[in-house]
C-alpha positions in Angstrom: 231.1 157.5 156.3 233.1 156.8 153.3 231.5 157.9 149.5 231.6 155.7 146.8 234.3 155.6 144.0 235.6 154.0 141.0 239.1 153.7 140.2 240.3 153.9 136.8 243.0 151.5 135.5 244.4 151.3 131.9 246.7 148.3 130.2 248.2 148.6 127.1 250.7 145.7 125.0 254.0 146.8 127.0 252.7 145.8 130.1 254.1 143.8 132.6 251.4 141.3 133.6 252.7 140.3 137.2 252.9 143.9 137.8 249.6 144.2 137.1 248.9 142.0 138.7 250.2 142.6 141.9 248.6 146.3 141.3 245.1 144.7 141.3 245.9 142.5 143.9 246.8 145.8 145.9 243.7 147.4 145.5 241.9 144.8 146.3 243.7 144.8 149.9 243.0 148.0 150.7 240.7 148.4 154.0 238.4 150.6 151.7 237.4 149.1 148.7 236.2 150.9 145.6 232.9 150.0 144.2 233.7 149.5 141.1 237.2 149.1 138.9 237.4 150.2 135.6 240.1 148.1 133.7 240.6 149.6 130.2 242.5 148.1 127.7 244.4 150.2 125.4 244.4 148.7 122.1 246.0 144.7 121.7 247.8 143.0 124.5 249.8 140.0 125.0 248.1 136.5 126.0 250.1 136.4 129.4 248.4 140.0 130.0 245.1 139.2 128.2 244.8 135.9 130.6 245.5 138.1 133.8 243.5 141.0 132.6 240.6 138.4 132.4 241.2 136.4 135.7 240.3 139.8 137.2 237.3 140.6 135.2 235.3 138.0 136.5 235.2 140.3 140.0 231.8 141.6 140.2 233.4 145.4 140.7 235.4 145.2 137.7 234.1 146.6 134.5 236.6 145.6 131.5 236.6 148.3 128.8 238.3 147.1 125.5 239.9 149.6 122.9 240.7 148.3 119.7 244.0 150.0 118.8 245.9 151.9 121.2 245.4 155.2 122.3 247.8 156.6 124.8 247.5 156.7 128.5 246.0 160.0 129.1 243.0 159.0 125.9 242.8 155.9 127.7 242.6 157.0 131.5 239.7 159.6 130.0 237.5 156.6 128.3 237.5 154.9 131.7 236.8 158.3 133.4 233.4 158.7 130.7 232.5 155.3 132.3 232.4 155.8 135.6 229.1 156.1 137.8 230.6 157.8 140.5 231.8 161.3 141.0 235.0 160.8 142.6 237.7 158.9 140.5 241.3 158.1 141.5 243.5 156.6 138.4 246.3 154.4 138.8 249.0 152.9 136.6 249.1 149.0 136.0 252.4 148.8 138.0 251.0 151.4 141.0 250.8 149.6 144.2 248.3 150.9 146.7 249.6 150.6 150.6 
């Protein structure tokens, strides 16, 4: 059987929103879901991003984790890590599409 897992997932202001997009509407495809996504947002973003960010957080498996300035990827990827309840994380980049 499969064990549960998050999946780390980190926006920041330069971010293309359809790419995110289309990176959450990847995941959420896949024949294996995770069982919980942690969205983290590095720091102030855009209202295009901000709406698409938030269309998404309304999924019960998404957990939305604001920063207020930004941070970096790396600082950012590790916050969502420190929120994860599972042991096994994968991280992806806003524009990563899973197959």
């Amino acid at each position: 059987m499969y064990k549960d897992f998050s999946v780390v997932i980190s926006v920041y202001g330069g971010d293309d929103p359809v790419h995110f997009g289309q990176a959450m509407d990847s995941l959420l495809r896949q024949s294996v879901l995770p069982n919980e996504i942690i969205v983290i947002v590095d720091g102030p973003i855009g209202w295009d991003l901000r709406k698409k960010v938030e269309e998404y957080a309304q999924l019960p498996i998404i957990k939305l984790l604001s920063l207020p300035q930004n941070i970096g990827p790396g600082a950012s990827r590790h916050q969502g890590i420190l929120q994860a309840r599972y042991e096994i994380v994968a991280v992806m980049d806003s524009d990563d599409l899973c197959v």
